[in-house]
C-alpha positions in Angstrom: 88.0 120.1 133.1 90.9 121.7 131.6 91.3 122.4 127.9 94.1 120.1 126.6 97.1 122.3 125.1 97.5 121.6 121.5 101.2 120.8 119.7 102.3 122.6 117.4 105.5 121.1 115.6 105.9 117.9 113.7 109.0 117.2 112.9 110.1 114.2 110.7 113.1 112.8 110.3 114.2 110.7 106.9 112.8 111.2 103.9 111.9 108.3 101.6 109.0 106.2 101.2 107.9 106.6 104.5 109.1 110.1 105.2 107.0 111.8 102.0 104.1 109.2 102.6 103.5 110.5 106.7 104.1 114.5 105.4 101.8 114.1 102.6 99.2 112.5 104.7 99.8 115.0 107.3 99.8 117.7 105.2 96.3 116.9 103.7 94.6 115.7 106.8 95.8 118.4 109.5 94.9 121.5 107.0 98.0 123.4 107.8 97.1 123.5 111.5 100.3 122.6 112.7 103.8 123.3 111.3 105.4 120.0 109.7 109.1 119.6 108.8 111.0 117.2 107.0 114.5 116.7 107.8 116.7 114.7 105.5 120.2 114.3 103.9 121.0 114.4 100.3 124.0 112.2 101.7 121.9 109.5 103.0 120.3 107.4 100.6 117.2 105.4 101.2 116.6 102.0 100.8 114.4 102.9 97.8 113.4 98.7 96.9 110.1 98.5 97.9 108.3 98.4 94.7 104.9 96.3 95.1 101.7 97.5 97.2 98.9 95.8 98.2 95.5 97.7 97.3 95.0 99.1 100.6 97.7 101.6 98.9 94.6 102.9 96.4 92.9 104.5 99.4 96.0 106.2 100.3 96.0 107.9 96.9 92.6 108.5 97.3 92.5 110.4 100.4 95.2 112.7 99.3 92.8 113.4 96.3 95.7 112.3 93.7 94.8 111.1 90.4 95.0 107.5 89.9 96.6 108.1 85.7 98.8 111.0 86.9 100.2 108.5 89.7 100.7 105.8 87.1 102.5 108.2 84.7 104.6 110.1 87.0 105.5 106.6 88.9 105.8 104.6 86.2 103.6 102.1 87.2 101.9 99.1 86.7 98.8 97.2 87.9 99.1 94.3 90.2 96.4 91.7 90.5 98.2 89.3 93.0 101.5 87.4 93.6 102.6 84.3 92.0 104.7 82.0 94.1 106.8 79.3 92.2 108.4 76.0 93.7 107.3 76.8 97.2 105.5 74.1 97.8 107.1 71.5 96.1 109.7 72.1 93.0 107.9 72.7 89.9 104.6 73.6 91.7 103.1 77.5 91.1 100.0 79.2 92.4 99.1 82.9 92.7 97.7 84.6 95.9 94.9 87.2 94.2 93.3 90.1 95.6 89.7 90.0 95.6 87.0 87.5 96.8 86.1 83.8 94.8 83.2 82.8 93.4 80.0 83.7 95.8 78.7 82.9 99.1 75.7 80.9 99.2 73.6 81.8 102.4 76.1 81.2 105.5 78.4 78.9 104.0 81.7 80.9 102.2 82.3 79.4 98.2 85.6 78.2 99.5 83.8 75.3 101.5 81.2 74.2 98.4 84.6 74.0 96.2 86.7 72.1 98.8 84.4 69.5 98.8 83.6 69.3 95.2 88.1 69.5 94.3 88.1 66.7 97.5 85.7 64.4 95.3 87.9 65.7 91.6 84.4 67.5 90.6 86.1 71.1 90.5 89.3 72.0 88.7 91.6 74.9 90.5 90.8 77.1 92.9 91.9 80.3 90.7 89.4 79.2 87.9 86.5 81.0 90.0 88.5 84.2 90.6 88.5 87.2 88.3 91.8 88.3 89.1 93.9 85.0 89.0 92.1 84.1 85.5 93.1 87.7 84.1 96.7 87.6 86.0 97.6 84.7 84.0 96.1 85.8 80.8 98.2 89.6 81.2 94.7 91.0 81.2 93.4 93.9 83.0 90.6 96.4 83.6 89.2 98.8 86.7 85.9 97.8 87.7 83.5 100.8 86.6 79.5 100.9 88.3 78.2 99.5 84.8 80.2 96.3 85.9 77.4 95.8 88.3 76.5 92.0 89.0 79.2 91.2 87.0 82.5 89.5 88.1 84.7 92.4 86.4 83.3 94.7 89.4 85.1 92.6 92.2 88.7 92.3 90.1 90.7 94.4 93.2 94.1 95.3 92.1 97.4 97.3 93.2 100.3 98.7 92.1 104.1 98.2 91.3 106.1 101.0 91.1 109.4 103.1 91.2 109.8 103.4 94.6 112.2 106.5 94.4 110.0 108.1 91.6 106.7 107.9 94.3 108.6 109.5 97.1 109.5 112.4 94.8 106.3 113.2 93.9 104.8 113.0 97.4 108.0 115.7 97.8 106.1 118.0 95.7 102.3 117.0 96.6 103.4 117.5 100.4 105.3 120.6 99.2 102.5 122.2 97.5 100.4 121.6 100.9 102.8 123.6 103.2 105.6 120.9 104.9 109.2 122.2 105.0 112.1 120.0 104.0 114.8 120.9 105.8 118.5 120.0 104.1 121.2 118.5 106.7 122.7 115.9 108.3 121.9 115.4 112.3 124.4 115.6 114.5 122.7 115.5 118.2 119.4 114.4 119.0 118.7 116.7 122.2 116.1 115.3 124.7 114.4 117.5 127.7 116.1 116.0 131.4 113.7 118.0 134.0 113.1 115.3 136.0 109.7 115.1 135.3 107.1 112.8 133.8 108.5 114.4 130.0 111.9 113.4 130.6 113.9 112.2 128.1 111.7 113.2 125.2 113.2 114.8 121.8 113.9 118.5 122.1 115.6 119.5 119.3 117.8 118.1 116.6 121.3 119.8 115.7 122.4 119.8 112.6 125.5 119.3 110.6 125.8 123.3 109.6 124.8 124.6 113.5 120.7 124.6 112.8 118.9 123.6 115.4 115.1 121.9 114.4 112.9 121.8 117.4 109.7 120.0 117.5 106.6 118.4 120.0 106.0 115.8 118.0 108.6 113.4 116.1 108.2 110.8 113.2 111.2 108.0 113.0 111.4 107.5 109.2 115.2 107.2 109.9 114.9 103.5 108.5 116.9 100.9 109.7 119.1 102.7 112.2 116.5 104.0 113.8 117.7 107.2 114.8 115.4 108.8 117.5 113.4 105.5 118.4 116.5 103.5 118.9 119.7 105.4 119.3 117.9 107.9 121.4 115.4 106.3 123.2 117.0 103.3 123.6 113.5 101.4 123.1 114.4 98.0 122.0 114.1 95.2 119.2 112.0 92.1 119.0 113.8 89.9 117.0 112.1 87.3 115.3 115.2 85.7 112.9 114.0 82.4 114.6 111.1 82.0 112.6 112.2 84.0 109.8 116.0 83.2 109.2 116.2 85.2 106.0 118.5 88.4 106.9 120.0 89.6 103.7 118.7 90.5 100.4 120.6 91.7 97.1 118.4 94.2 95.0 118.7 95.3 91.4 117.1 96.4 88.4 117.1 95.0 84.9 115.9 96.1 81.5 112.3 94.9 80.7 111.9 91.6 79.4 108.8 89.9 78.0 105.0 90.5 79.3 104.5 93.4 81.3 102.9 91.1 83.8 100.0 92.4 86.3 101.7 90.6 89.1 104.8 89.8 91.0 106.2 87.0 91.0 107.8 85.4 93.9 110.3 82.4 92.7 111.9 80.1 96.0 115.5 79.8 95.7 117.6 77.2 98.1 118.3 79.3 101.0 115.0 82.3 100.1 113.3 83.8 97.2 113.8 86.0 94.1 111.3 88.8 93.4 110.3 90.0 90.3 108.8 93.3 90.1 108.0 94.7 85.9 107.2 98.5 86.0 107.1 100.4 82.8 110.3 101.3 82.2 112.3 98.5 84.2 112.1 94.9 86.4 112.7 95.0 89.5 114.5 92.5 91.3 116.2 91.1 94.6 116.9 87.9 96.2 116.3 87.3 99.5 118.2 85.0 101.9 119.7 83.6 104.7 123.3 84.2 105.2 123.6 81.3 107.6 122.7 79.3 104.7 123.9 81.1 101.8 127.3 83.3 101.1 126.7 86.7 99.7 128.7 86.1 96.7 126.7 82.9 95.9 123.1 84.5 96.9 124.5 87.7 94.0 125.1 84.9 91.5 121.7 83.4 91.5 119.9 86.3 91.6 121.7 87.9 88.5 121.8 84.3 86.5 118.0 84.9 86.8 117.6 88.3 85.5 114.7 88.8 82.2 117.6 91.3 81.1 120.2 93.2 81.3 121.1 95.0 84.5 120.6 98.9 84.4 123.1 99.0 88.0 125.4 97.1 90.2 123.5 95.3 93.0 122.8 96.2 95.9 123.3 94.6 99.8 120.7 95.4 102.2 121.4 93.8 106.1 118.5 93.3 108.2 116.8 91.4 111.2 113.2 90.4 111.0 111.4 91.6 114.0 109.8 94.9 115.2 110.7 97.7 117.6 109.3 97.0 121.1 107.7 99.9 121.3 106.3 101.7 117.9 106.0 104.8 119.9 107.9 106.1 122.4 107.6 109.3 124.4 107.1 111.6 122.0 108.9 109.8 119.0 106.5 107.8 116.8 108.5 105.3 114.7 107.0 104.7 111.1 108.8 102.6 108.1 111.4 100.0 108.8 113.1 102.4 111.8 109.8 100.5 113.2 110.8 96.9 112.5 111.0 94.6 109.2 109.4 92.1 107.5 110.5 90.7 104.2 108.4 91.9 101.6 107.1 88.1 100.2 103.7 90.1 100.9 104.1 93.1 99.8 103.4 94.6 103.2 105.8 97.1 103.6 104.6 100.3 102.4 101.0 99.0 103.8 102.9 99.1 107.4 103.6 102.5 106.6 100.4 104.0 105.8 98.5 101.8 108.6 101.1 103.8 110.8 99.7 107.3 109.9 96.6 105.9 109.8 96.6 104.9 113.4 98.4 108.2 114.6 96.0 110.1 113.2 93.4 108.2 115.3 95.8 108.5 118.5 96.7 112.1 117.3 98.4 113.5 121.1 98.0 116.5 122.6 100.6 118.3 124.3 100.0 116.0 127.3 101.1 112.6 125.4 98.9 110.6 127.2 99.8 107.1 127.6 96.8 105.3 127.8 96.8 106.2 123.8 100.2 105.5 123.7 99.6 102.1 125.1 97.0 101.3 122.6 98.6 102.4 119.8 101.4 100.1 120.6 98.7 97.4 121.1 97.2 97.5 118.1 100.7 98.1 116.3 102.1 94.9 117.9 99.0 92.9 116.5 98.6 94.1 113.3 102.4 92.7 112.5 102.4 89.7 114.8 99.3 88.4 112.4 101.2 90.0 109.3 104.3 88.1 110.4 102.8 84.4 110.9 101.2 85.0 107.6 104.9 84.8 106.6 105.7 82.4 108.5 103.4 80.0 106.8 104.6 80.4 103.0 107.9 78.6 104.4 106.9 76.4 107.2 103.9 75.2 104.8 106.3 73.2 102.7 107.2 69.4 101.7 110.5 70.3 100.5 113.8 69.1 102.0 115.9 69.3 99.4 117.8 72.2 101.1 119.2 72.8 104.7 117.3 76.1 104.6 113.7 74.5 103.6 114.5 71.7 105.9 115.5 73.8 108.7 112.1 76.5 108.0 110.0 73.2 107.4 110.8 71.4 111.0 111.1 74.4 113.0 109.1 75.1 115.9 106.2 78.1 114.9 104.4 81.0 117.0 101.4 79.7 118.9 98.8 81.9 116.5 99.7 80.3 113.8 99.1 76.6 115.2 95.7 77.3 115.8 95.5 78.6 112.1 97.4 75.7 110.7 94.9 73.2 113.2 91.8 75.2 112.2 91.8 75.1 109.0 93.3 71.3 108.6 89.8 70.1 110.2 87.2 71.5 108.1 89.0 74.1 106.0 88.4 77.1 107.9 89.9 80.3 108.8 88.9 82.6 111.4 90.1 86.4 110.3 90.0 88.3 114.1 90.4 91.9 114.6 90.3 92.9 110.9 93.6 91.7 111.1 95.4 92.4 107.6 94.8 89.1 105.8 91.6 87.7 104.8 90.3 84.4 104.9 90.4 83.8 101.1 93.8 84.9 101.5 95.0 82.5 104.2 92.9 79.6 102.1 94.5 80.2 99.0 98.0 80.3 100.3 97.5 76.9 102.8 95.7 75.2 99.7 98.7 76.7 97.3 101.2 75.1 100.0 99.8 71.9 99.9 98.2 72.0 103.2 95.0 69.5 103.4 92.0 70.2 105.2 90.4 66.9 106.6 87.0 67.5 105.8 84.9 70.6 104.6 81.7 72.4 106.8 78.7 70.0 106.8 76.2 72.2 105.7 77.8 72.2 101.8 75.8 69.0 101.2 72.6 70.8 101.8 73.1 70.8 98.3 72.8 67.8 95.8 76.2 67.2 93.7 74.1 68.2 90.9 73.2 71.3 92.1 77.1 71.7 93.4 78.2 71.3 90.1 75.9 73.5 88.1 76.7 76.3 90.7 80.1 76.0 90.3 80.4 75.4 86.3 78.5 78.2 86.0 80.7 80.5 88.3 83.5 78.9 86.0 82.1 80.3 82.7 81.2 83.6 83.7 84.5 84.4 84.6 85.9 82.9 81.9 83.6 85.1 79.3 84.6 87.9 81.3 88.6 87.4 80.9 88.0 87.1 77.4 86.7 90.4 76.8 89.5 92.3 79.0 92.1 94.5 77.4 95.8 93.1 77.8 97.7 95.1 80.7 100.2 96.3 78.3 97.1 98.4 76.1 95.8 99.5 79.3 99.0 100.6 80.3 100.0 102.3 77.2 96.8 104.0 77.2 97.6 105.9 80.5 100.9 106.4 79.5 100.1 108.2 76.3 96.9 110.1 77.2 98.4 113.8 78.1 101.0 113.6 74.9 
C-alpha cells in the first residue's frame, strides 16, 4: 500500500463571513500543518447582511476556544432565543419558532402529542407556554443555563446570537491571523488550471493577480460569494435553481438606529410580495426586506421596508440580486465552494452562516489528500445536497403553509406545486401530528411542529397512546409544566442588564 502524498497549500479566495470563518477554523484545527492563504480585495465588498445565527454557531466559537463575552463585546452582539414570525399565517396572527425542547417526554410518547390532544379538546393554552425560551423571548428576558440549573427548566433555555456581521469577520481576521493564515491583498485576474490530459485536468493552479503575483495552491476554498469565482466561472459546475418554489429573488438591506427593547429575537414580519427582517444588535437594527421582483418593483419593495424602520437610517439601502438554489456540485476538483458561491437560501431561518460552518465541518471530515479521491468527493456532495434540500423545504413550508390570498404573491406560494419531501412531511404530520427528523437533518421535530402548528396547519388526530393517561392526570402534568416555567421567567434578568453587563465588564 502506498503512503498517500499529503497537500500542502490552501488557498482561499474572498474574505468575509465565510472566508475568516473557513481560515479560522482551519487555522485552529490543522495546527499550522499546512500553509493557508487568504486572498481578497479591499475593492470588493462583501455582502456583509447576515446578522442572525442559529446556536449551532456557539460550538463554532467554542472550538476555536474564543470567549463567549469577548465575542459579544467585540461583535456587538446580542442573544437570540428564537424567531418571531408575524402575519404569516393569517394577517394579524404571530408565533415564535424557539430554540430548545418543550415541556418533557413522558416514556415514548414526545410532550408535543399529550398537548395536541389536550389544545384539540381547549384543555391547554399555547404551545409556547411550556417552553422556556418562548416565555422569556416575549418577556425580553435572558439568562445562560449554568450546571446549578440542573432539573430546572432554565438549564434547557438554548440560545444564539445576532450580530455585526462585518465586525465578526474582522475579528476572525485577527484570531486566524494570530494562528498563522496569510491574507494576501489583490484583485484576481486569471484563475490558471493544470491541462495535462490526465485524470487532474482542469484543476486550479494558480491564481494571477492584479499587480503580477502569482498564488499557487493544492487545495482551494470558493468564498468568492455570489459569482462564484473558481466553482463557477472556472469550473463551469452548474446551478440548481430552485426560484420555483422560492420566488423571492431580491432583498433591500439597511441599518437603523436602535429603537425600543433590545429584543432576544428576530423578528420576521410577511409583507405582500416577502418579508421584513428585524435584527437589534447593541449598537444598531438591522434590517432588509425580502421579495419577489416578479411581484414587487424595487422602488416599491425600498418604500416598505424603510416606512417600517424602529428608527432612523444610519446608511442608504442596499440591493442584493440573487436566485434560490445551490451549486450542483459543492466541490469540484479541487475547488471546495463554501458561503453563498455554494448556493442561497433566504435567511427566514437564519441558516446562512450555519451553511458555512457545516461546510468546514464536513471538509474537515473529507479532508483530501493529494490524490482528491472522488469517492469522498461524491459523499461530500451527498451529504451537502441533503443537508440543504431538507433546509430548503423547511422554507418552503413557512410560505406554502398559509391561508392567505390576499396577495398574488401569497396566492401564487399558497397554490403552488411543492418538492415531494415535503408532502410526506405535510401528510405526516396532518394524521397524527408527527414528524419524522432523518439523517440528523438540520431541523428538529419541535421545530417543524411549532412552525406547521404556528401556520395553521391541523393534525387530524394525535398518537393513541396519550390517553394512557386520564384527562386528570393530562392536565396536572401539563399545568404543572406551565407553572414552573412561568416561576422560572419571572426570576430572569431582562436581556438588556444581561447585555449591559458584558458590555461593561473589562471598563
Amino acid at each position: 500500500m502506498s503512503i498517500p502524498t499529503p497537500i500542502k497549500r490552501i488557498v482561499i479566495v474572498g474574505g468575509g463571513t465565510a472566508g475568516w470563518m473557513a481560515a479560522a477554523a482551519l487555522s485552529r484545527l490543522l495546527k499550522n500543518k499546512y500553509a493557508i492563504c487568504l486572498v481578497e480585495s479591499d475593492a470588493i465588498s462583501s455582502v456583509g447582511v447576515g446578522e442572525s445565527t442559529i446556536p449551532m454557531m456557539r460550538l463554532f466559537n467554542n472550538v476555536l476556544g474564543i470567549n463567549e463575552d469577548e465575542f459579544m463585546r467585540e461583535t456587538k452582539a446580542t442573544f437570540k432565543l428564537g424567531i418571531e414570525f408575524t402575519d404569516w399565517g393569517k394577517i394579524g396572527e404571530r408565533y415564535m419558532h424557539g430554540f430548545g425542547r418543550f415541556g418533557q417526554d413522558l416514556e415514548t410518547v414526545d410532550f408535543f402529542q399529550y398537548w395536541l390532544k389536550a389544545h384539540r379538546a381547549g384543555q391547554a393554552p399555547d404551545l409556547e407556554r411550556y417552553s422556556i425560551n418562548r416565555m422569556a423571548a416575549h418577556a425580553n428576558k435572558f439568562i445562560r443555563p449554568s450546571p446549578e440549573m440542573a432539573n430546572s427548566p432554565l438549564a434547557d433555555i438554548v440560545y444564539a446570537f445576532h450580530l455585526d456581521a462585518g465586525l465578526y469577520a474582522r475579528y476572525l481576521r485577527s484570531y486566524a491571523e494570530k494562528h498563522g493564515v496569510v491574507r494576501t491583498e489583490g484583485k484576481i485576474v486569471q484563475v490558471r488550471q493544470r491541462l495535462n490530459g490526465g485524470p487532474r485536468d482542469g484543476f486550479i493552479e494558480s491564481l494571477a493577480l492584479e499587480d503580477g503575483s502569482v498564488v499557487e495552491g493544492d487545495l482551494f476554498l470558493d468564498c468568492s460569494g455570489f459569482r462564484g469565482l473558481l466553482i463557477e466561472q472556472a469550473l463551469n459546475t452548474g446551478f440548481e435553481d430552485w426560484s420555483h418554489w422560492l420566488p423571492c429573488d431580491r432583498a433591500w438591506a439597511v441599518p437603523c438606529e436602535s429603537g425600543g427593547e433590545l429584543l432576544p429575537y428576530t423578528r420576521a414580519s410577511a409583507r405582500p410580495a416577502g418579508w421584513q427582517w428585524r435584527i437589534g444588535l447593541q449598537h444598531r437594527t438591522g434590517n432588509g426586506h425580502v421579495f419577489s421582483s416578479r411581484f414587487m418593483s424595487d422602488d416599491e419593495a425600498a418604500a416598505i421596508l424603510m416606512k417600517n424602520l424602529d428608527g432612523k437610517p444610519l446608511a442608504e439601502p442596499k440591493l442584493l440580486r440573487f436566485t434560490a438554489g445551490k451549486r450542483k456540485k459543492a466541490w469540484h476538483k479541487n475547488v471546495v465552494a463554501v458561503g453563498l458561491s455554494s448556493g442561497f437560501l433566504e435567511p427566514l431561518e437564519s441558516t446562512s452562516i450555519f451553511l458555512i460552518q457545516s461546510a468546514i465541518s464536513r471538509l474537515v471530515s473529507f479532508f483530501p489528500d493529494a490524490g482528491f479521491h472522488q469517492a469522498d468527493i461524491d459523499e461530500f456532495n451527498r451529504q451537502c445536497d441533503f443537508e440543504v434540500e431538507r433546509i430548503r423545504d423547511f422554507i418552503i413550508l413557512h410560505y406554502h403553509a398559509t391561508e392567505r390570498s390576499d396577495t398574488p404573491f401569497w396566492d401564487h406560494v399558497r397554490t403552488m406545486a411543492i418538492p415531494d419531501t415535503l408532502r410526506r412531511k405535510l401528510d405526516l404530520y396532518g394524521a397524527h401530528g408527527r414528524v419524522v427528523r432523518e439523517n440528523n437533518e438540520l431541523f428538529t421535530e419541535i421545530g417543524w411542529q411549532q412552525v406547521l402548528h404556528g401556520q395553521g396547519v391541523q393534525a387530524a388526530g394525535y398518537n393513541p397512546l396519550v390517553d394512557l393517561l386520564s384527562d386528570k392526570e393530562l392536565a396536572d402534568f401539563l399545568g404543572n409544566i406551565e407553572r414552573v416555567v412561568g416561576k422560572c421567567v419571572d426570576v430572569m434578568p431582562s436581556h438588556k442588564e444581561f447585555i449591559r453587563a458584558i458590555a461593561t465588564a473589562n471598563r
